[in-house]
C-alpha positions in Angstrom: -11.0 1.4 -17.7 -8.4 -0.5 -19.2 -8.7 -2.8 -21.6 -7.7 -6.9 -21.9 -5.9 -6.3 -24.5 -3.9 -4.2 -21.8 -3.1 -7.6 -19.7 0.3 -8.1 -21.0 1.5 -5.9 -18.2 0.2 -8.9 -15.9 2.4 -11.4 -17.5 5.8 -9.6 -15.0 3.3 -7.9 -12.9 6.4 -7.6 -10.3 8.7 -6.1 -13.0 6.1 -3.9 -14.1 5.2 -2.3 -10.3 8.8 -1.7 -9.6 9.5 0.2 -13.0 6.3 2.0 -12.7 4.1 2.9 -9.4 6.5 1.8 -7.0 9.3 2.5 -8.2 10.4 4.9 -4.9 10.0 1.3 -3.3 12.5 -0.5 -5.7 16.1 -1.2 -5.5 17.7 -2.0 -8.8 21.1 -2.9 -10.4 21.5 -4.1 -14.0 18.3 -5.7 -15.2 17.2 -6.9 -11.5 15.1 -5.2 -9.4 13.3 -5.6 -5.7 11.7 -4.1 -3.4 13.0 -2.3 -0.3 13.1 -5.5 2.3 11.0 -3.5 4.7 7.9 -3.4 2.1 8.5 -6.8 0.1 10.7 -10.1 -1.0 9.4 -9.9 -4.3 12.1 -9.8 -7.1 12.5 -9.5 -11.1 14.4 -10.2 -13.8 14.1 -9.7 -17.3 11.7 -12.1 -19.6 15.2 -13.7 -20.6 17.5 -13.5 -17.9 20.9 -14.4 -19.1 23.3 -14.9 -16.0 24.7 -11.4 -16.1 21.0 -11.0 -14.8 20.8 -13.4 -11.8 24.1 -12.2 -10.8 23.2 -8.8 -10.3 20.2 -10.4 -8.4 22.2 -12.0 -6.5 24.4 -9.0 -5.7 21.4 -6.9 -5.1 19.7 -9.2 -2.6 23.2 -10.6 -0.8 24.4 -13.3 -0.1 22.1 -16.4 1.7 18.9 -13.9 1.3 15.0 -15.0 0.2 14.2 -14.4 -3.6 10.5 -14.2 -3.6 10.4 -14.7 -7.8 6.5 -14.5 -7.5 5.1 -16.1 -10.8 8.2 -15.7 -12.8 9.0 -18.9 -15.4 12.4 -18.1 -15.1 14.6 -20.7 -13.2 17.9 -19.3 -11.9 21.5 -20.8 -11.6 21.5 -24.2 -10.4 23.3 -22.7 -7.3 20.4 -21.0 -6.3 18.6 -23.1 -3.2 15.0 -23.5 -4.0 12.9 -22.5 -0.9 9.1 -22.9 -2.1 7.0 -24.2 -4.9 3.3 -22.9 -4.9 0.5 -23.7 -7.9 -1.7 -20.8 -8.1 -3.9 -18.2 -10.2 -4.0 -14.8 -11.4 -7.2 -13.8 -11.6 -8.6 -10.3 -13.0 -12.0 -8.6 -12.3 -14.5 -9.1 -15.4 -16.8 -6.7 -13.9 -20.2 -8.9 -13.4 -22.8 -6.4 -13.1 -20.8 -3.7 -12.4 -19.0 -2.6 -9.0 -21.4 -1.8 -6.7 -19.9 1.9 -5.6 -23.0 2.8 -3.3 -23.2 -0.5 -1.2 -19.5 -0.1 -1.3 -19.8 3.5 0.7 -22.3 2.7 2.6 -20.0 -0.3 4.5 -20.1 2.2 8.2 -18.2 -0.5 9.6 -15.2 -0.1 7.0 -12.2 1.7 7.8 -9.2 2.7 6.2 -5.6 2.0 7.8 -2.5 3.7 8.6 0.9 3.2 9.6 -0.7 3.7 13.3 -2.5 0.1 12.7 0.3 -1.4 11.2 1.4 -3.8 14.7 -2.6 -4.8 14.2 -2.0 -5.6 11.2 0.4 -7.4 11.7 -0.8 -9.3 14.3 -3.4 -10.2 12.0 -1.4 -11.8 9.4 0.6 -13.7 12.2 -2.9 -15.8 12.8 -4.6 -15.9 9.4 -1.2 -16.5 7.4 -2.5 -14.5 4.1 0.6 -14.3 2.5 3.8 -12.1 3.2 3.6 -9.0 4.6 6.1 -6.9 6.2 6.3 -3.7 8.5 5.8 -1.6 5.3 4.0 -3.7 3.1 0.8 -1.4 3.6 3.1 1.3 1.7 2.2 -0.3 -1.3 -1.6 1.0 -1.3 -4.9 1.6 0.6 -5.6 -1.3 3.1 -9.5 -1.1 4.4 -10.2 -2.5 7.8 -13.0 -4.1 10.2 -13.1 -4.2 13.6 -14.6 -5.8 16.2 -15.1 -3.5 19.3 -11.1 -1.8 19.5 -9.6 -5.1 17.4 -9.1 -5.4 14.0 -10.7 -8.3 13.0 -10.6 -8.6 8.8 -8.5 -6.7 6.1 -7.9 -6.5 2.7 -5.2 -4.5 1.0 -3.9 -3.5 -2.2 -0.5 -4.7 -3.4 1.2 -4.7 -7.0 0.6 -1.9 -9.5 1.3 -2.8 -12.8 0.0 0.1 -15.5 -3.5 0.4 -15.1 -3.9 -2.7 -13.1 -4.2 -3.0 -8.8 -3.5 -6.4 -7.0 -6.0 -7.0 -4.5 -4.1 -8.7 -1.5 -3.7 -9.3 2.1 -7.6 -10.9 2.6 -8.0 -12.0 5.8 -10.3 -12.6 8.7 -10.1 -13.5 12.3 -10.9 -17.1 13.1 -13.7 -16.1 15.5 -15.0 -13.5 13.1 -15.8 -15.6 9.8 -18.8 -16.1 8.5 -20.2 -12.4 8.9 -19.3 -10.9 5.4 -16.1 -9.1 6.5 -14.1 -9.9 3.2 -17.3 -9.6 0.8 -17.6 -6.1 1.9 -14.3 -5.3 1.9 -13.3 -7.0 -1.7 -16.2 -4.7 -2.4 -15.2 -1.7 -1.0 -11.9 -2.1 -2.9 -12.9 -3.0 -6.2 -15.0 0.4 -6.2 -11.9 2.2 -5.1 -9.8 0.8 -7.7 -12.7 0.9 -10.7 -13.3 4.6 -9.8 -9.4 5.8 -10.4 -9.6 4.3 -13.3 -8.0 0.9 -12.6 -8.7 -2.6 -13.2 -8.5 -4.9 -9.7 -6.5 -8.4 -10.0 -5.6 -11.2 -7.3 -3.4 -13.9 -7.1 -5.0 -17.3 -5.0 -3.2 -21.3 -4.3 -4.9 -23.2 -6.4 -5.3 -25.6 -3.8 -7.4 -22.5 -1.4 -11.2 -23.7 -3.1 -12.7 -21.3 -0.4 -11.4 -18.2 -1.5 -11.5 -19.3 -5.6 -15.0 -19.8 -5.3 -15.6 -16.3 -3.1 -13.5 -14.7 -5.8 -15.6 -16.0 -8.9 -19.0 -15.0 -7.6 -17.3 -11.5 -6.9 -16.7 -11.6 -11.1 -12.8 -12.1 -11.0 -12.4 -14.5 -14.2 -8.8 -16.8 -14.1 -6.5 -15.4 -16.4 -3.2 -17.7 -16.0 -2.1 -20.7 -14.4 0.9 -19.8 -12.4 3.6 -20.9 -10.2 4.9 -18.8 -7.4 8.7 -19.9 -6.4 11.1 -18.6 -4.1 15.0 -19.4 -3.4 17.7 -18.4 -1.7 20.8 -16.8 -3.4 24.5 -18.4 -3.5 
């Protein structure tokens, strides 16, 4: 399993997905990069972008389009309209007791989905608001399911692939179906996914969500970084 001292990949954990894993998702030019706006907004730039950088963002993105800088410290160009300002962590899996692979399995109510599910999906982030996701965003990994009868109630989803390290992203539940464990069981049954290739699981959360903090630390994920997500809109 990889190691902490590994974590520096974490620091452009964007960057580092596009250059690596999902790098058949990317679109680059220069030093910038981005995903395909089917899958994702998020974009990156060097550690130290100098403006040759941002102006192949720019041209990259087009004109008037989202830049979803995640938790890069970079600012751009003054001419750059900010769109958002988010306080948040990145938290990382410490492995508390182990992941617990046979409860994990065991979960007969857990199912993996497809590109069939995808308008449920969908649906489902329109009333839970999770974060972004897009008609392709399940391209990025395995996303894991509940349902309630013939509707999908709860999901969680895997995201960002840095070397050695999976983002854990895309939890949610149904309004009417909280409360029963859905997203315990399902954080589970990822973390034993991920752990058993090999990987190490990681999040992002708002600092200001204290639900989902505190359901994240009694899973073991440990805070690794104070971060700040920004977006903007190019020139």
């Amino acid at each position: 399993m990889t190691g902490l001292r590994d974590a520096v990949a974490l620091d452009d954990p964007v960057g580092e997905s596009l250059r690596e894993h999902h790098a058949h998702l990317a679109r680059r030019l220069g030093g910038a990069l981005t995903f395909v706006p089917e899958v994702a907004t998020f974009s990156a730039v060097p550690a130290e972008p100098d403006a040759a950088a941002w102006a192949d963002l720019a041209k990259l993105l087009g004109p008037g389009e989202f830049a979803d800088m995640f938790s890069c410290p970079a600012m751009p160009p003054p001419d750059w309209e900010p769109v958002f300002v988010l306080e948040g962590r990145q938290m990382i899996w410490t492995g508390h007791g182990g992941p617990d692979r046979s409860a994990a399995e065991s979960y007969s109510d857990v199912v993996e989905l497809g590109a069939e599910d995808v308008s449920e999906m969908l649906d489902l982030v329109e009333r839970t608001r999770p974060g972004p996701f897009r008609p392709r965003t399940h391209e990025l990994g395995t996303y894991l399911g509940i349902r309630d009868g013939d509707t999908l109630v709860a999901m969680v989803g895997e995201r960002l692939r840095p070397p050695g390290w999976t983002e854990i992203s895309a939890v949610c539940t149904a309004p009417k179906a909280r409360g029963r464990g859905h997203a315990v069981r399902l954080l589970r049954a990822h973390i034993a996914r991920i752990t058993a290739r090999g990987d190490r699981p990681f999040l992002h959360v708002a600092e200001a969500n204290s639900g989902a903090l505190a359901l994240y630390e009694r899973l073991g994920f440990d805070t690794r970084r104070h971060v700040t997500f920004r977006g903007f809109r190019t020139p």
